[in-house]
Each structure stands twice: as C-alpha cells, then as structure tokens.
VEXDRENFI-369797 format. One line per field, with one value per residue (C-alpha): residue number from 1; residue in three letters; x, y, z. Coordinates in Angstrom, 3 decimals. Example, Ala and Ser with C-alpha at 12.3 -4.5 7.8 and 13.67 -1.06 7.14 Angstrom:
<recs>
i <- 1; 2 $
aa <- ALA; SER $
east <- 12.300; 13.670 $
north <- -4.500; -1.060 $
up <- 7.800; 7.140 $
</recs>
This chain:
<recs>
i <- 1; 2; 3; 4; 5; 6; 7; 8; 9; 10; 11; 12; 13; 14; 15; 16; 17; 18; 19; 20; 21; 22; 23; 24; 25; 26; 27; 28; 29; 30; 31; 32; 33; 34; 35; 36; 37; 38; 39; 40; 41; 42; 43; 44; 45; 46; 47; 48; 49; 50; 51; 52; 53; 54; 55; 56; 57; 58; 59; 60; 61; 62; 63; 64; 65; 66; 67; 68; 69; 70; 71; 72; 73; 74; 75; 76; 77; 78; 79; 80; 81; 82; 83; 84; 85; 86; 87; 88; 89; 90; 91; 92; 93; 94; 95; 96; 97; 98; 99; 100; 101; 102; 103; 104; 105; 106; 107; 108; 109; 110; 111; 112; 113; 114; 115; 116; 117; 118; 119; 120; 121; 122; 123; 124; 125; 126; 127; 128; 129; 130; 131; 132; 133; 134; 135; 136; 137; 138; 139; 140; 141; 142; 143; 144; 145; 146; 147; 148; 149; 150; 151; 152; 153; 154; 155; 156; 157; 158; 159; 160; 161; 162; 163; 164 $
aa <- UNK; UNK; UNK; UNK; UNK; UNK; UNK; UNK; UNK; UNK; UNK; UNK; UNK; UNK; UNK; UNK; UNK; UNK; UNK; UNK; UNK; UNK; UNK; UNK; UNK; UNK; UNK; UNK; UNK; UNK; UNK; UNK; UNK; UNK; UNK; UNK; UNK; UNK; UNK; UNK; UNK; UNK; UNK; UNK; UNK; UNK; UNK; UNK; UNK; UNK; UNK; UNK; UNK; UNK; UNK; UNK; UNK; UNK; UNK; UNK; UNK; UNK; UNK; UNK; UNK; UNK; UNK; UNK; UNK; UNK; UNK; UNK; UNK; UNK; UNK; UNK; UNK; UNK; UNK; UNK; UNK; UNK; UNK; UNK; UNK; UNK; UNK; UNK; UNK; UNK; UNK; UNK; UNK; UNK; UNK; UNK; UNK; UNK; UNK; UNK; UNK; UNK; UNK; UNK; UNK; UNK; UNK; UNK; UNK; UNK; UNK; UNK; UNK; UNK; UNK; UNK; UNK; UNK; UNK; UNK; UNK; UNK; UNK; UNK; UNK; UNK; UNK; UNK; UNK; UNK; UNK; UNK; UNK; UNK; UNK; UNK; UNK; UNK; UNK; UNK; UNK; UNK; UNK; UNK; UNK; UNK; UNK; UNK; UNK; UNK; UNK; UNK; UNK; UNK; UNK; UNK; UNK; UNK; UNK; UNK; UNK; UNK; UNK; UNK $
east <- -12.133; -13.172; -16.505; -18.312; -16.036; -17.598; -16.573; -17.905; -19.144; -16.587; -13.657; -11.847; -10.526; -8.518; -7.234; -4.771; -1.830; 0.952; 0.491; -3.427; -5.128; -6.340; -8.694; -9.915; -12.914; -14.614; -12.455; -13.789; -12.451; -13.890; -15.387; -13.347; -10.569; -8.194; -5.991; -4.252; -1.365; -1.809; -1.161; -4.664; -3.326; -1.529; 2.382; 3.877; 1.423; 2.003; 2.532; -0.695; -1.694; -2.886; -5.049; -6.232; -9.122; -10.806; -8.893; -9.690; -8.468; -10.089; -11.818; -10.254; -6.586; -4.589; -2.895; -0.417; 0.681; 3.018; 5.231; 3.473; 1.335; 1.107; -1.791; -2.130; -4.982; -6.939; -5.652; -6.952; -6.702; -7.605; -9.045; -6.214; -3.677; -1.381; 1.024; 3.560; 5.792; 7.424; 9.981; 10.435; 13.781; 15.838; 19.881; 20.295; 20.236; 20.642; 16.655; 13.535; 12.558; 9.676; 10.951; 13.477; 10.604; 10.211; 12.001; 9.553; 9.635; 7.356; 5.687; 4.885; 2.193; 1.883; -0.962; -2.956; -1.382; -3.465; -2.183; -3.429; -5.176; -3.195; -0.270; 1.994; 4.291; 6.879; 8.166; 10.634; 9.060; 7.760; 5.196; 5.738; 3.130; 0.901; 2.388; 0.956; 1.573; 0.477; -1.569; 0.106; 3.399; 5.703; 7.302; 10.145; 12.142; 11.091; 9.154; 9.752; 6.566; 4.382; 5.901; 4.651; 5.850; 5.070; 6.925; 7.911; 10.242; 8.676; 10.209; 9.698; 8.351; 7.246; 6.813; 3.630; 5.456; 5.029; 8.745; 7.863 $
north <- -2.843; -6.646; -7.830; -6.873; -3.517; -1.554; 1.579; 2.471; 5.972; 8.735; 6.962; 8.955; 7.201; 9.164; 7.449; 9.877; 7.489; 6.758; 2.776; 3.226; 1.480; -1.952; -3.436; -7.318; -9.023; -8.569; -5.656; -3.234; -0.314; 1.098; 3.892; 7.835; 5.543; 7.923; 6.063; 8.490; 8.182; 12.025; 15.392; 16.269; 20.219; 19.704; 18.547; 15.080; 12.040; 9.173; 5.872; 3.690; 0.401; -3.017; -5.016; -8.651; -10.740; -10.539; -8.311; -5.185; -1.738; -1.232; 1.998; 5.755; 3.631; 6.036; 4.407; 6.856; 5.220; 7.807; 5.037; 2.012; -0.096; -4.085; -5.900; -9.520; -11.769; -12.425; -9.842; -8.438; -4.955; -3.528; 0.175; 2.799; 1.008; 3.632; 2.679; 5.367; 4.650; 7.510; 9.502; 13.246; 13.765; 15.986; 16.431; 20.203; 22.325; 25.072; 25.071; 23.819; 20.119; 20.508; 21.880; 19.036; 16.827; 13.017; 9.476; 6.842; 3.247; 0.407; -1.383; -5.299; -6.914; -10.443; -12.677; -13.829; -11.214; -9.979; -6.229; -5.268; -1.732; 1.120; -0.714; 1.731; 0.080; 2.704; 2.705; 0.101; -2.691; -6.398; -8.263; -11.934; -14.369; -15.227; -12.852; -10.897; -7.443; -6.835; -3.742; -0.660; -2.245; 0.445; -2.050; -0.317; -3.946; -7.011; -9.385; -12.751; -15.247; -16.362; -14.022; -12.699; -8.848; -6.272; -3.391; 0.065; -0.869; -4.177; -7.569; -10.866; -12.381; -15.839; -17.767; -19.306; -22.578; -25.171; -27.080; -30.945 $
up <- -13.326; -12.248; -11.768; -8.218; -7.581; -4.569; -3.579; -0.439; 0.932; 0.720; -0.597; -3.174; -5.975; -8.168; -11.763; -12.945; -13.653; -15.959; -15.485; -14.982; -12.044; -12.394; -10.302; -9.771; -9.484; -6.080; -4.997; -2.393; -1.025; 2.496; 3.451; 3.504; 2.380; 0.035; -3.154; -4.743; -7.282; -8.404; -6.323; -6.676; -7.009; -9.887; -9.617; -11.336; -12.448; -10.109; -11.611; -10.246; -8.566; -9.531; -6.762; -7.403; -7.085; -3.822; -1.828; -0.060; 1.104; 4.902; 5.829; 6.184; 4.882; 2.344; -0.809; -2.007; -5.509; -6.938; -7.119; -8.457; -5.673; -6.861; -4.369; -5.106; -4.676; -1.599; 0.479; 3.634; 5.071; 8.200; 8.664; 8.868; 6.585; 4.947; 1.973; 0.475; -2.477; -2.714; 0.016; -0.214; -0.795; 1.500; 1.586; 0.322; 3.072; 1.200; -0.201; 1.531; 1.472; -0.475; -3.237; -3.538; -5.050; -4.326; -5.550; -6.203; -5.346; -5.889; -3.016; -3.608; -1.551; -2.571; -2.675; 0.556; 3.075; 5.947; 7.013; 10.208; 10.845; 11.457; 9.660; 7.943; 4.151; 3.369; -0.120; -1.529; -0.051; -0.713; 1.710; 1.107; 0.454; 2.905; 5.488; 8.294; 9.492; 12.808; 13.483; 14.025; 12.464; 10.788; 7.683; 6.438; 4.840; 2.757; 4.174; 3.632; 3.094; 5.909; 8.083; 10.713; 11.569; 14.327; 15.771; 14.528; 12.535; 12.147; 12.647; 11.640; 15.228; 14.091; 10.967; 9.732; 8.304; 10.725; 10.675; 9.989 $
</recs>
C-alpha cells in the first residue's frame, strides 16, 4: 500500500489473493464500494489487482478480481463502475450452471483512462491509454488508446488524437 491510501466509509476491501493486492500512492476507493478477488463464503482464491499512483475506484463500484485486475496510473472512475474478470461457465446442460465453476481472465486498464459511472468491463479486456468509457457503457472488446467508447456493447465513437 502507497502513501495517502483512503478508504472511504463502508467500502469492503477484501485481500485474500494469490497475486496479493497492490495499491499506489494517493489511491482512494469510495464509499460502499465492494473489491473483492475472494468468494467471501469460502470457494477458490481469486488472483488480485494492482492500481497505480493517483487513481481511484468511485463510490458503491464493485471490483471483482478473481481474475487479476491491472489499474494504471492516473485513472478516474465514476460511481457505479463494475469490473468482472471472470465468466461463469455454462455449456453442460446436463448439471446446473453454478456448479460448472468460472474461467478467469485478466482485465487491463491502462494509464490515464477516465471510466464513466455506471460503466460495466467484462473479463478479457484492455482499456487503452488515455481512453474514455462513457457512462453506462457495457465494454466487452479491447480498446484501443484515446478512444472514446459508449454503447452496450460499446464502440469506439471518436478518437482523442487530433489528425495534424
């Protein structure tokens, strides 16, 4: 843990994780906002997150880092953001989803990103640098840098890189 880490009222922070949790200077994370790598009722121990310098995760926003979370530097999110790196897995019909367990993938959120609130990452996926999700975006692909995204499923709608 970095320098000037603030946890705010209510957020639960659980630490139970293969790859730790690592967090930069001048992190804060809002208020009732869950990050969670571990089933808190017992089950498989989640691999963790890393979050750089400066950055944030916005108020009531769940980080489920079963499969490892990377946050880079600088990066800005909204209330409501939800991030899930792992996706149940469901193809035989013969027993109930949940007992089929989960596959894990890493989400990538590179450095000086703002993500909307009520954004939604689903597992497998890398935010560019210096990309912005717009609020209520559902990302479900890479992002390319200085992007721009919106939509459910989101899509690049403009470019930050001015053409010269």
């Amino acid at each position: 843990m970095g320098k000037n880490f603030l946890i705010e009222e209510g957020a639960e922070l659980n630490c139970n994780a293969l790859r730790g949790m690592h967090f930069g200077n001048r992190v804060t994370i809002g208020k009732y906002a869950i990050v969670r790598p571990s089933n808190i009722y017992g089950g498989a121990v989640g691999e963790g997150m890393s979050i750089g310098d400066n950055s944030n995760i916005g108020p009531y926003s769940y980080i489920g880092c079963s499969g490892k979370i990377t946050i880079g530097n600088n990066v800005m999110m909204g209330p409501r953001v939800s991030m899930f790196a792992e996706n149940h897995n469901y193809s035989d019909t013969s027993i109930p989803m949940k007992e089929q367990g989960v596959s894990l993938s890493e989400i990538v959120v590179n450095n000086d990103c703002w993500i909307a609130s009520n954004a939604t990452i689903l597992a497998g996926v890398t935010i560019g640098e210096g990309s912005i999700i717009a609020a209520g975006a559902v990302v479900t692909k890479d992002i390319p840098p200085y992007s721009i995204v919106a939509g459910n499923p989101a899509k690049v709608i403009k470019s930050r890189k001015v053409e010269r």
